[in-house]
C-alpha positions in Angstrom: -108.0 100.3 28.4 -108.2 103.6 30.4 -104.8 105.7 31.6 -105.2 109.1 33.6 -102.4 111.4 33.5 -101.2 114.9 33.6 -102.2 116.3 30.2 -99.4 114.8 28.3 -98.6 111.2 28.2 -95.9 110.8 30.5 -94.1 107.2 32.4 -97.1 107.9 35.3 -99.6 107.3 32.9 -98.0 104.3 31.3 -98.6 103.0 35.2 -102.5 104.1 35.1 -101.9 106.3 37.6 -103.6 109.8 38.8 -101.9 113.3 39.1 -103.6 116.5 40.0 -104.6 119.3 37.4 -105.8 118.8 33.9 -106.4 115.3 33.1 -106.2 113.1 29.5 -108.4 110.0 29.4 -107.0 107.5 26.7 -108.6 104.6 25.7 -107.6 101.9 23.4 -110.3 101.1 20.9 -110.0 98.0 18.7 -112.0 97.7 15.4 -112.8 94.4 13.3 -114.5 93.6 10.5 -117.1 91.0 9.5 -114.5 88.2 9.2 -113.4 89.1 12.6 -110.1 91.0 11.2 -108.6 94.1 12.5 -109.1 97.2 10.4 -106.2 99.3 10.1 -107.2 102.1 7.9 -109.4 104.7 10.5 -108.3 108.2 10.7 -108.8 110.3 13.7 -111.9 111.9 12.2 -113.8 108.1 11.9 -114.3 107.9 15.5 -116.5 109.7 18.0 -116.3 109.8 22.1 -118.9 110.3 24.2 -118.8 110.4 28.3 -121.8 110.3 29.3 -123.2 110.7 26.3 -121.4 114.3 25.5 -119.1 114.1 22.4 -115.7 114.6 23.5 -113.1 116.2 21.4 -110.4 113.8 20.8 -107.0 115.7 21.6 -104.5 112.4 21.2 -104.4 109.9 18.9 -102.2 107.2 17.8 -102.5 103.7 15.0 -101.1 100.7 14.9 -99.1 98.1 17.4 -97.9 99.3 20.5 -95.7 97.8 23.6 -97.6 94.8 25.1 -97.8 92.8 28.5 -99.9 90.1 28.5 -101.0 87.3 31.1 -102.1 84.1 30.1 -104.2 82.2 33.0 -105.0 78.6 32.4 -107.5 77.3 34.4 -106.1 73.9 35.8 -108.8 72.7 38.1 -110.0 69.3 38.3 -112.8 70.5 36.3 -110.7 71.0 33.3 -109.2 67.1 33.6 -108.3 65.5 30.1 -109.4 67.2 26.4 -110.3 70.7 28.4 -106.9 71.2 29.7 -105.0 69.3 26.4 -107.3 71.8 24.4 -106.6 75.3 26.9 -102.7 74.2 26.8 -102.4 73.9 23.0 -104.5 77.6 22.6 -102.1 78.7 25.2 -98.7 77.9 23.4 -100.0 79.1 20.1 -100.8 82.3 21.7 -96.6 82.2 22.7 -95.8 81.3 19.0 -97.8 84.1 17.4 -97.2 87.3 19.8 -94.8 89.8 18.6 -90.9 88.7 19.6 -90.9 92.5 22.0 -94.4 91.6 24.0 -93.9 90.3 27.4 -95.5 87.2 28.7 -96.8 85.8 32.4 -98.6 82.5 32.9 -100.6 81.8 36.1 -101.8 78.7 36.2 -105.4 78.3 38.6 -106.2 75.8 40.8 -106.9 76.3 44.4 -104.3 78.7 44.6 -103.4 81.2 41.9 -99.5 80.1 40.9 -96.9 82.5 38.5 -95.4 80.2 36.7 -93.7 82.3 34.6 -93.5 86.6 35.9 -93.6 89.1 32.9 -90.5 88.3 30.5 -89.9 87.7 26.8 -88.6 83.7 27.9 -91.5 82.2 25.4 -89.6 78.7 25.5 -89.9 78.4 29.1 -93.3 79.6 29.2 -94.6 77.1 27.0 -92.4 74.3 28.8 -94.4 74.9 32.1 -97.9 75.3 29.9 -97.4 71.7 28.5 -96.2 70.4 32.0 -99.5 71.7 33.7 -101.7 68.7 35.2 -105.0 68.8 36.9 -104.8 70.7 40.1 -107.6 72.1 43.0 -110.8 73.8 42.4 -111.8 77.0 40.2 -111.9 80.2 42.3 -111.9 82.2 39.0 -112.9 85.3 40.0 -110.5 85.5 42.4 -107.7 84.4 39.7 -109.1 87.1 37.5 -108.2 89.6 40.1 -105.0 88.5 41.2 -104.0 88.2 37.3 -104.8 91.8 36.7 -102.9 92.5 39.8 -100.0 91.2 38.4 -100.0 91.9 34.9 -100.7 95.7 36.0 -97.1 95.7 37.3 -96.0 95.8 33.4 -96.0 99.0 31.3 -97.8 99.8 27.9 -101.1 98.0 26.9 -101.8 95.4 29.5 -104.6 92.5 28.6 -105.3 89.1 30.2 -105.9 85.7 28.1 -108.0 83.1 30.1 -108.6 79.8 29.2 -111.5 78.2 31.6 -114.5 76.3 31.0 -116.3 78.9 33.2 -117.2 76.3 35.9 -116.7 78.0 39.7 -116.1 76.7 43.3 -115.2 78.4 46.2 -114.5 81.9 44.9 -114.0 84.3 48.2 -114.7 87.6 45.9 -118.1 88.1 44.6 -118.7 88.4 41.3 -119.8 92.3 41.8 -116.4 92.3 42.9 -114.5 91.2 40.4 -116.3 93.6 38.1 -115.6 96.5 40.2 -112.1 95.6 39.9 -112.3 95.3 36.1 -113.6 98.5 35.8 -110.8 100.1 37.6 -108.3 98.6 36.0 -106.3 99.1 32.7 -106.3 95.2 31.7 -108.1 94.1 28.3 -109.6 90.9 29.7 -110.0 87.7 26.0 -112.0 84.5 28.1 -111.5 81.9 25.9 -113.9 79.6 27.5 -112.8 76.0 26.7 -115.7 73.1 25.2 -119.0 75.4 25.6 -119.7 78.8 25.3 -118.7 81.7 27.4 -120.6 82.0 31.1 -122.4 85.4 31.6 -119.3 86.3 33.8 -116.7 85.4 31.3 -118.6 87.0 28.5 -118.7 90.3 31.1 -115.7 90.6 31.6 -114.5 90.9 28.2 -117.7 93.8 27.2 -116.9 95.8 30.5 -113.1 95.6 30.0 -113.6 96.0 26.1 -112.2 93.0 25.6 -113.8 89.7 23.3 -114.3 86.4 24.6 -114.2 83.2 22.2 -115.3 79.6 22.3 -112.8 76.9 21.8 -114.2 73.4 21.8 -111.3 71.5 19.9 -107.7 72.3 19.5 -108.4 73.9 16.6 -110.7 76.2 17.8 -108.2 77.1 20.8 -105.2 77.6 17.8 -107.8 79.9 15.8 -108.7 81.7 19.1 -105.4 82.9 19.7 -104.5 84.0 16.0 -107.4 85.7 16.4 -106.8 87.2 20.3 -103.1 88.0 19.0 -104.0 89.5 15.4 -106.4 91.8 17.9 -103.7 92.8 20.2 -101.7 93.2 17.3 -103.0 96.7 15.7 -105.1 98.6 17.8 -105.9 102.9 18.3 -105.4 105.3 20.7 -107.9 107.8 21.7 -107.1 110.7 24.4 -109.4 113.4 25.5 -109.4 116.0 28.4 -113.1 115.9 30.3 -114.6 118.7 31.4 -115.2 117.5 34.9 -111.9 116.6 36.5 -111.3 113.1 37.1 -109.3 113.2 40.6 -112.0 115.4 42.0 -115.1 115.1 44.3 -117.4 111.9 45.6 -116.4 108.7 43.5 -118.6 108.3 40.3 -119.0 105.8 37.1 -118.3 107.6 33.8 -119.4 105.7 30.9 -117.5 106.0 27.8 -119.0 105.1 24.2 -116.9 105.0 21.0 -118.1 104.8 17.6 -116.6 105.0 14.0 -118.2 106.1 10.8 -117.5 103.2 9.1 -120.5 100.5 9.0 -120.2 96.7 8.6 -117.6 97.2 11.5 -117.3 96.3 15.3 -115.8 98.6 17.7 -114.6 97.2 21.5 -113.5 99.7 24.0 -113.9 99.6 27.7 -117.1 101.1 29.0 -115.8 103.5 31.2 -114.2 104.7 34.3 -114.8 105.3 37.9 -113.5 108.8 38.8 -113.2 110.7 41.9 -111.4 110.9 45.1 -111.6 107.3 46.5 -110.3 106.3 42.5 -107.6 108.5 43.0 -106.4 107.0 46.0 -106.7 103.5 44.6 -104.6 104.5 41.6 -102.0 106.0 43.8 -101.0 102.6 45.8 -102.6 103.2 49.0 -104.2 100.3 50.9 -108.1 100.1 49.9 -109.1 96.2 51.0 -107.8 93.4 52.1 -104.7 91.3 50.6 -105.6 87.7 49.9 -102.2 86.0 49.4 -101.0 84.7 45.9 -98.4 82.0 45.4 -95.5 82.2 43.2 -92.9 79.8 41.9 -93.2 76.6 40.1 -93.2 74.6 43.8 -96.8 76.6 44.6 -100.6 75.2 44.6 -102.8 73.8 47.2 -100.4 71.7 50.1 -101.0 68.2 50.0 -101.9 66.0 52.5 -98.2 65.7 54.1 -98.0 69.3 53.9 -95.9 69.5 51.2 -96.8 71.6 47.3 -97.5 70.0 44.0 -95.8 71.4 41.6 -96.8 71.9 38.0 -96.9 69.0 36.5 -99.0 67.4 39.6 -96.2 66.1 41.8 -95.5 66.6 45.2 -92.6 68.9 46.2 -91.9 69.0 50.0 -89.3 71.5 49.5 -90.4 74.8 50.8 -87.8 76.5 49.3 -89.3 76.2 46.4 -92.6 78.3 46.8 -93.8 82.2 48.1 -96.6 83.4 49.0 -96.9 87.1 49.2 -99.8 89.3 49.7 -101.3 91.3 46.7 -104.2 93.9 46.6 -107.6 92.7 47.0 -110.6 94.3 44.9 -111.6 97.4 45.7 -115.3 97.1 46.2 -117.7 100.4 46.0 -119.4 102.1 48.7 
């Protein structure tokens, strides 16, 4: 996860967001060992940052658990009818049982239309109420859901990350997969697939290297419980690294800037994003200004595709003709380079 801010960290950078002058970079770096389990024992002279394959002198640094906000997405689609979705709902509420009591929650639910079920909060009853209520629903635009996920769960503060449970299968996406990268990389979400009953497609398994990220398999219910002991225990302890580039990053034509982090312990593996785009265009993304078009997102448990009378399913699969009950408003599309 990548924050700009204003040499010190500062509530603008808990938001991701650019200022002018001297910049800090931070990323959040997770290490595990050969069992898969979080080390906890790194001091700040264990790890190494290059940009662009120049060291960087790490200036901040910080260990252990940190304030969390964390979207679950369930992928609902017809494709996911029977043991898929049983399998991505019971990984789902085990993720709930095992977070930490202070992280916040959201659960968006994918079908034809991406839903909120439940916006960020600490209600874990009531999210795992509407995860067990979820029926078969619409198609699988998941890139798009990926995007309006990290649109949403960007609105929380501290370390932001995104659980999906999919099977991977795609229909009727309306943003390209180059997008939805694009928009990974400029965002300050940790993306976990978990991709339910077969391994990981190429674009699950990308978003979780570019994001820094890990993506798991989960072809039983026990696989999806140890998925999310092992998503949360990874969430759970993670480091902070900060350093000042040379190059400012607010400044001149937009640019990729690859970060690399290693540690000097071996036997160990080291996730962190892979870098940042910086420059002007950036900048102006980061500040909230209009940079593409706003596909709308529905919210509210009434919300999905309309049915034939007109009306909504809700959740669980039923109709609900009550209006009322739904809201669609418009959210930032990805921000596709030039």
């Amino acid at each position: 996860m990548l924050f700009v801010a204003a040499a010190l960290l500062t509530e603008t950078a808990a938001h991701g967001q650019f200022s002018a002058g001297t910049e800090l970079v931070e990323v959040y770096v997770s290490v595990s060992d050969g069992a898969g389990k979080p080390v906890r024992d790194l001091p700040r002279e264990a790890f190494t940052v290059r940009e662009d394959g120049v060291v960087q002198p790490v200036t901040t640094f910080a260990a252990g658990t940190m304030p969390l906000a964390l979207g679950i997405a369930i992928d609902r689609s017809f494709s996911m009818a029977g043991r898929n979705l049983a399998t991505a709902k019971t990984g789902a509420r085990r993720l709930l049982d095992v977070l930490r009591p202070g992280d916040q929650t959201m659960v968006v639910a994918v079908g034809s239309r991406i839903e909120t079920l439940v916006p960020l909060s600490a209600d874990r009853q009531r999210a795992r109420d509407l995860v067990s209520s979820l029926k078969p629903w619409g198609t699988s635009p998941l890139g798009d859901a990926t995007i309006a996920a990290i649109d949403r769960i960007a609105e929380g503060s501290g370390r932001r990350a995104l659980a999906f449970f999919s099977d991977g299968t795609e229909r009727y996406n309306e943003a390209e997969h180059t997008a939805v990268l694009d928009r990974i990389r400029r965002a300050t979400v940790i993306v976990y697939p978990v991709a339910i009953g077969a391994a990981p497609t190429p674009l699950l398994m990308e978003l979780a290297a570019t994001s820094g990220g890990r993506s798991f398999t989960a072809r039983d219910d026990k696989d999806a419980e140890r998925a999310a002991e092992m998503l949360a225990d990874d969430l759970r302890y993670q480091y902070l690294l900060g350093y000042m580039p040379e190059r400012p990053t607010g400044e001149g034509p937009e640019q990729w800037r690859a970060i690399r982090v290693t540690v000097s312990r071996p036997g160990v593996t080291v996730r962190a994003r892979e870098g940042y785009v910086a420059g002007t265009r950036r900048k102006e993304a980061a500040s909230g200004q209009p940079v593409a078009s706003k596909p709308r997102e529905c919210h509210g448990e009434g919300t999905g595709n309309r049915t034939e009378d007109g009306g909504f399913p809700a959740a669980d699969g039923r109709r609900s003709a009550e209006r009322g009950q739904s809201s669609c408003i418009a959210r930032p599309g990805p921000v596709v380079a030039q």
